[in-house]
N, C-alpha and C positions, 0 to 999 in steps of 0.2 A: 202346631204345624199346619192345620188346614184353615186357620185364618190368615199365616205368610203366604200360603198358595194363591188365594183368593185376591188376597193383595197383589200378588204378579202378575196374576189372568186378567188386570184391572189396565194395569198400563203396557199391556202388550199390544204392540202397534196392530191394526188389524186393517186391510186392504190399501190403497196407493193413495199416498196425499203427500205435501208436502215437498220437499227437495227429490224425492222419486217422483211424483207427477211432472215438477219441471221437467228432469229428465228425462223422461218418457215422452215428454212434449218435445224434448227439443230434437231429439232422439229419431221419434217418427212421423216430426208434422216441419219444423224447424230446417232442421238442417235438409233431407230431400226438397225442402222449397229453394233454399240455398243455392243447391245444385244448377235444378232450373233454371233458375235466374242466370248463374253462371253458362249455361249452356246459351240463354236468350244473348249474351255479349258475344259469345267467343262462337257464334254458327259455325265455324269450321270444325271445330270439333263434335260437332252433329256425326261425325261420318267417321269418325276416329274408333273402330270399337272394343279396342284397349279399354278411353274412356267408357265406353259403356257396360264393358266387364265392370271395371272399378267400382262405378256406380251399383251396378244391381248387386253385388258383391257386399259394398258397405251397407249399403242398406237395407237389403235382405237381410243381414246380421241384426240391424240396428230393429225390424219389425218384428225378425220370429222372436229375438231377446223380449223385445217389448209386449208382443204379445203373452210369451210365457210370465213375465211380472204380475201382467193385468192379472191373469187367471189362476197367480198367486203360487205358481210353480218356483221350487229355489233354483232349478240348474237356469231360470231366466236368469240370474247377477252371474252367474260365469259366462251367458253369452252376449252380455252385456260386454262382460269387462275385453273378451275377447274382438268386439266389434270396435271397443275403444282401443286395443291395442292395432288391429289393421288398421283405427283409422289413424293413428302414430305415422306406422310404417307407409301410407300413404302422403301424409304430410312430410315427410323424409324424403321420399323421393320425390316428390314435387319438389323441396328445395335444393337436392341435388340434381334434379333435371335442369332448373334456374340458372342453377351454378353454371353446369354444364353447357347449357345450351350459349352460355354467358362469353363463357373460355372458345367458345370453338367457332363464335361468333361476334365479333364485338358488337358488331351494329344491329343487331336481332335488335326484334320489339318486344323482346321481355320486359313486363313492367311491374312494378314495386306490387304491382296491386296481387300478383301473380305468386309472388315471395311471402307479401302477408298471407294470404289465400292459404298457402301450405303452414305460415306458422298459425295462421287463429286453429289449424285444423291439429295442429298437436297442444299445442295450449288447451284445445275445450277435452282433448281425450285424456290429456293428462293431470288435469284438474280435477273432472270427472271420475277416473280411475282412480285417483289417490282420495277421492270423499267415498267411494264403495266400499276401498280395501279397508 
């Protein structure tokens, strides 16, 4: 028996490498640059501070998760998974505001770019979320 043990202490992962490092990169260095960028296009919404709920909201989730990872805490992958499930629900409503803004307006400047924007943002949480679980 305590040569099986010695065998398991062997290959047991030990600190962030690998598909968690990406994630933790993209997590807390990636997508807040993202944001940015999208803020550097869309200045009017500089002043919006819904949008800026959301943001400190998502992200805040996406740094204390990542932080608790780094320091090898396990409740960091529940508040991981949780920051990928707001960021769902914020991709959600971005394509139901789209919609929306779409129907009540024809001629609005809603643009494609706006629709992807909210699908890549449930696509990366969902793919994400489903390599955790």
């Amino acid at each position: 028996m305590g040569e099986s043990d010695a065998a398991i202490q062997e290959h047991v992962p030990v600190g962030v490498g690998g598909w968690l490092a990406f994630f933790l990169l993209t997590m807390m260095v990636f997508s807040p640059l993202m944001d940015v960028v999208y803020l550097g296009g869309h200045p009017e919404e500089l002043h919006n501070p819904f949008t800026w709920s959301v943001i400190v909201v998502v992200h805040g989730l996406g740094f204390y998760a990542g932080i608790l990872i780094l320091r090898g805490k396990a409740k960091g992958i529940r508040w991981a998974k949780i920051r990928l499930i707001v960021g769902v629900g914020v991709g959600v409503l971005g394509i139901a505001g789209s919609i929306a803004g779409g129907v009540a307006d024809p001629h609005a400047t809603a643009t494609s770019s706006d629709l992807m924007s909210s699908l890549r943002a449930i696509g990366y949480s969902v793919q994400l979320f489903g390599w955790r679980t």
